[in-house]
Every structure is written in structure tokens, then in C-alpha cells.
Backbone as JSON Lines, residues from 0, in Angstrom:
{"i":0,"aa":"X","n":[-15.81,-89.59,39.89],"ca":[-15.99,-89.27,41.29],"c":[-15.29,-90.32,42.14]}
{"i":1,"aa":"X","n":[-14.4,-89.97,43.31],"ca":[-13.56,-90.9,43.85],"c":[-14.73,-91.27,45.08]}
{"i":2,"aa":"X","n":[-14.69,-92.29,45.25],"ca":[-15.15,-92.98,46.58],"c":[-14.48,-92.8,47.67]}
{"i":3,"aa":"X","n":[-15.56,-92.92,48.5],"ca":[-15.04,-92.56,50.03],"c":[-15.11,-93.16,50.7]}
{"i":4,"aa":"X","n":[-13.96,-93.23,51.51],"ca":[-13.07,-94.48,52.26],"c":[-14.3,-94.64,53.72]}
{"i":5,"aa":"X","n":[-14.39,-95.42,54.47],"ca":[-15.03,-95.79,55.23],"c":[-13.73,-95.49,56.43]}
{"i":6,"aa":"X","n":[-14.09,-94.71,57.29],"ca":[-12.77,-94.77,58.59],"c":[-13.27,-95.62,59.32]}
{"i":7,"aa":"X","n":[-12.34,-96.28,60.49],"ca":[-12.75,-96.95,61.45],"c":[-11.63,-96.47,62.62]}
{"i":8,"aa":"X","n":[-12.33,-97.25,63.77],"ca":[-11.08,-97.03,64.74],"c":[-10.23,-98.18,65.52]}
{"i":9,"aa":"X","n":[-10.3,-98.88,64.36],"ca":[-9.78,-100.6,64.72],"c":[-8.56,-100.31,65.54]}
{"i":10,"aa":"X","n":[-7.46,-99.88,64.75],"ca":[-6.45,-99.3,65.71],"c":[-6.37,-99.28,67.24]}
{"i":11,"aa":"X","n":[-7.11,-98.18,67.18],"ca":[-7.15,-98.12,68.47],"c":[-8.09,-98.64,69.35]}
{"i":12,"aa":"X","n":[-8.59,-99.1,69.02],"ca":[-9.61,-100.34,69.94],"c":[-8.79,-101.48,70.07]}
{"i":13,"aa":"X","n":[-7.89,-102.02,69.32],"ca":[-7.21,-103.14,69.55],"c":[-6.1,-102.65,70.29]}
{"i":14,"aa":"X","n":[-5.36,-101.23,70.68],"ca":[-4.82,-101.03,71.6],"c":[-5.38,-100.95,72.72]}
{"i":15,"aa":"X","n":[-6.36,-100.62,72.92],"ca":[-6.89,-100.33,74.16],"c":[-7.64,-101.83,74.23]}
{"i":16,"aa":"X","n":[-7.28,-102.87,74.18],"ca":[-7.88,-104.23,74.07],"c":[-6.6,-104.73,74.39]}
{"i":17,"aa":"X","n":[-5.71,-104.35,75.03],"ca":[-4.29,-105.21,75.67],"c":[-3.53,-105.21,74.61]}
{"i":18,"aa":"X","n":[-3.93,-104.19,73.6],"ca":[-2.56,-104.28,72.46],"c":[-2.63,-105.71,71.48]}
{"i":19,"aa":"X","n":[-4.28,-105.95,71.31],"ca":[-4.54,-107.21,71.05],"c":[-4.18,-107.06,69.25]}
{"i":20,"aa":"X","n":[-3.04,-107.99,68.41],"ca":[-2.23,-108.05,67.36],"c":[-3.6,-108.14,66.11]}
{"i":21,"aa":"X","n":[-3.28,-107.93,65.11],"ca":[-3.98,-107.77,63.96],"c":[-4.47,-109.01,63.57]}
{"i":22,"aa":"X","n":[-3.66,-109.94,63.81],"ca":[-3.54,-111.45,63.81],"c":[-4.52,-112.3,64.34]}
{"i":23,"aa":"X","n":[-4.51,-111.69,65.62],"ca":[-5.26,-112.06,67.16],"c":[-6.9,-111.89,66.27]}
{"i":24,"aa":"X","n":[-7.45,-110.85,66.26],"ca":[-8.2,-110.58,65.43],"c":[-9.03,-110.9,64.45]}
{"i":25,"aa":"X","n":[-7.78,-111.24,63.64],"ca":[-8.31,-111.54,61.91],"c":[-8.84,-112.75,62.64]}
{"i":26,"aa":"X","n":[-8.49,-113.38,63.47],"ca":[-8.55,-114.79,63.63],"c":[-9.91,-114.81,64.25]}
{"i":27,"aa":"X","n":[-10.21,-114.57,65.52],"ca":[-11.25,-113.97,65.99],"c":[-12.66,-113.94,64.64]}
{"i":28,"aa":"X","n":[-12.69,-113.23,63.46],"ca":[-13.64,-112.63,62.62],"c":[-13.26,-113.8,61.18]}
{"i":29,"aa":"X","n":[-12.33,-114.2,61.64],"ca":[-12.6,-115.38,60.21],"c":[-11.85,-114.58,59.28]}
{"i":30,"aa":"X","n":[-10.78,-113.64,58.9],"ca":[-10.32,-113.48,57.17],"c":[-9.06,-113.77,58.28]}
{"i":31,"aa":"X","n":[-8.07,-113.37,56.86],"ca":[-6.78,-113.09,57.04],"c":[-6.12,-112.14,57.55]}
{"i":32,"aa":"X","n":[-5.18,-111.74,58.09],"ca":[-4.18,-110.75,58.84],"c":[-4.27,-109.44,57.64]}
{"i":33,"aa":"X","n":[-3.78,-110.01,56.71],"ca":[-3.8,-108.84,55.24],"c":[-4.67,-108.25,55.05]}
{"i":34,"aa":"X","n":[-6.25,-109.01,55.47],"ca":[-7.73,-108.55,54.82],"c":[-7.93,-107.4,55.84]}
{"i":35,"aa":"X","n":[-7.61,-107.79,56.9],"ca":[-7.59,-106.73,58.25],"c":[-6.9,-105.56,57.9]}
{"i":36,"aa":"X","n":[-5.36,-105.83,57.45],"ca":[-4.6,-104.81,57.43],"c":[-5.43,-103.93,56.58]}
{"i":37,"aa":"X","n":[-5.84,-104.37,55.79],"ca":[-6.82,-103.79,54.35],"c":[-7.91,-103.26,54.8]}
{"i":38,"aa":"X","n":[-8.77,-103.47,55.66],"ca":[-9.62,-102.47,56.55],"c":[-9.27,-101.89,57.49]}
{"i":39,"aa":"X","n":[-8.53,-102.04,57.79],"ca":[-7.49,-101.01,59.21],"c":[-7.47,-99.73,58.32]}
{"i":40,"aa":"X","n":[-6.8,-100.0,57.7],"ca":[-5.84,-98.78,56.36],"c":[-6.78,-98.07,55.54]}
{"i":41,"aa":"X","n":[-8.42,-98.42,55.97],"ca":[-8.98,-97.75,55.29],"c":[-9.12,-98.11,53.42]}
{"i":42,"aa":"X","n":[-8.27,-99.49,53.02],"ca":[-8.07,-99.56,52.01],"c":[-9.08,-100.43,51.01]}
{"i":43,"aa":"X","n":[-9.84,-100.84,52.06],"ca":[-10.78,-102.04,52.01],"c":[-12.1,-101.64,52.82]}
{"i":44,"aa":"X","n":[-13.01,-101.7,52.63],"ca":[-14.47,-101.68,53.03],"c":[-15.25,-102.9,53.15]}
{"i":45,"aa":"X","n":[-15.33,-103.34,54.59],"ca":[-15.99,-104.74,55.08],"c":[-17.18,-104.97,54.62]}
{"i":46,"aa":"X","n":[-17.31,-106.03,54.74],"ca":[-18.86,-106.25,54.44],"c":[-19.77,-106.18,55.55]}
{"i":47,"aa":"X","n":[-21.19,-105.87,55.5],"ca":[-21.86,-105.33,56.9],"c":[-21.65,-106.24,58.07]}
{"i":48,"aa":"X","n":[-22.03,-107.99,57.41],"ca":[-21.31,-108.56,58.4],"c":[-20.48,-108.46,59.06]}
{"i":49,"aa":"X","n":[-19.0,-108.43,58.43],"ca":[-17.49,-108.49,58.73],"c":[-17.93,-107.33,59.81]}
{"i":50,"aa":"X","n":[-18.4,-106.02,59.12],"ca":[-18.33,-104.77,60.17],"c":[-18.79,-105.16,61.67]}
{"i":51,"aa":"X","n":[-19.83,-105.63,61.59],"ca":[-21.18,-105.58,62.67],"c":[-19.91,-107.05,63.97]}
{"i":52,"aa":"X","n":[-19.33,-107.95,63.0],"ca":[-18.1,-109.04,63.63],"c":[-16.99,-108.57,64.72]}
{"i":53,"aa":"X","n":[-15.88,-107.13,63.94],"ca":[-15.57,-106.54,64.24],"c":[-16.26,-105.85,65.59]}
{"i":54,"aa":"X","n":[-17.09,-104.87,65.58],"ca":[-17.61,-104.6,66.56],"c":[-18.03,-105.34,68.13]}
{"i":55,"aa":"X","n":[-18.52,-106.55,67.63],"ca":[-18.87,-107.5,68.65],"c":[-17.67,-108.04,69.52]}
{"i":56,"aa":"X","n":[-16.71,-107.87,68.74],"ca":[-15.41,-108.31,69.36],"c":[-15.18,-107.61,70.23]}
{"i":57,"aa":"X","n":[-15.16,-106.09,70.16],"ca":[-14.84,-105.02,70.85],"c":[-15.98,-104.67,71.96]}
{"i":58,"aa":"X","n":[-17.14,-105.4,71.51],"ca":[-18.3,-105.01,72.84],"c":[-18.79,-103.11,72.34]}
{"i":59,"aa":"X","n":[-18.74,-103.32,71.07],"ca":[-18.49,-102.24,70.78],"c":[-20.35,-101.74,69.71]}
{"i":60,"aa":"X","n":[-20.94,-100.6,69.76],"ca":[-22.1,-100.2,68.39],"c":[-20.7,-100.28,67.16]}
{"i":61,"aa":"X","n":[-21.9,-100.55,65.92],"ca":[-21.03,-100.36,64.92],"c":[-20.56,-98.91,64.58]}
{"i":62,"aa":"X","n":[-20.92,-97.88,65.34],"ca":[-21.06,-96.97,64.64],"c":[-19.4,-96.32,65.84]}
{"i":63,"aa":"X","n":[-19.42,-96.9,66.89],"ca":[-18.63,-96.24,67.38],"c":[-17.21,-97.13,66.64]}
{"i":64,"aa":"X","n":[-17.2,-98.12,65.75],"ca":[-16.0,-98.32,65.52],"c":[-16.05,-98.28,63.9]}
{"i":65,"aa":"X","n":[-16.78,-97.88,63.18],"ca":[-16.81,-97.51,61.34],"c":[-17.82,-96.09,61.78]}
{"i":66,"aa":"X","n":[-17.1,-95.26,60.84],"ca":[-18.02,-93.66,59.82],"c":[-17.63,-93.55,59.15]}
{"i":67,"aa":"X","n":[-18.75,-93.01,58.54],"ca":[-18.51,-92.75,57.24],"c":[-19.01,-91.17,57.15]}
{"i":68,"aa":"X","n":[-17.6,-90.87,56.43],"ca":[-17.8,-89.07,56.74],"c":[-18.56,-88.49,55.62]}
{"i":69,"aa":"X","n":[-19.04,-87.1,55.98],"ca":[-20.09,-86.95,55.35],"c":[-19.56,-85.84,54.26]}
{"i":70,"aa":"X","n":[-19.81,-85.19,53.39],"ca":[-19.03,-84.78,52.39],"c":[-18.88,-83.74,52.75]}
């Protein structure tokens, strides 16, 4: 059974955040640029922390920036 990717809408919250860089970010939440790219892409699944980090940045619920779709 394949696992299911966690979406988010990092993307576009960091555009609509002045186009604020992946970089800008990672830095912001403590990993690396790559680890980001790696949850951006859906390729990687944060840890609740990291998630709940993310969010706070954005002024954001967690829920409006990670779902998890339902089958």
C-alpha cells in the first residue's frame, strides 16, 4: 500500500508573503533550504512540530497550510 503524501500550500503562502525565498524560511524554522524543498514537493512529511513552525510563520491554522486528503 503506497502512502499518502501530505499536501501543503507552502508555495503559495510564501508568495503571497512578498515572494518570501525557500531559504528565507528554512531559516526562519531551523532545517535546511533542501529539507524545505522536500516538504514543499510533497516529498517529505514534517514533523508536527516543524508543521505547527511553518504555520506560525505564516500567522497561519495548521490546517489551512497541510491536508491530508482523504482516500
Amino acid at each position: 500500500m503506497k502512502a499518502t503524501a501530505i499536501q501543503n500550500n507552502i508555495r503559495r503562502l510564501r508568495f503571497e508573503a512578498n515572494e518570501m525565498s525557500q531559504a528565507t524560511l528554512a531559516e526562519k524554522i531551523g532545517v535546511t533550504r533542501q529539507t524545505l524543498n522536500a516538504i514543499e514537493a510533497a516529498k517529505y512529511s514534517p514533523t508536527l512540530e516543524l508543521a505547527f513552525k511553518i504555520a506560525l510563520v505564516f500567522g497561519e491554522p495548521i490546517d489551512a497550510v497541510f491536508q491530508y486528503p482523504a482516500d
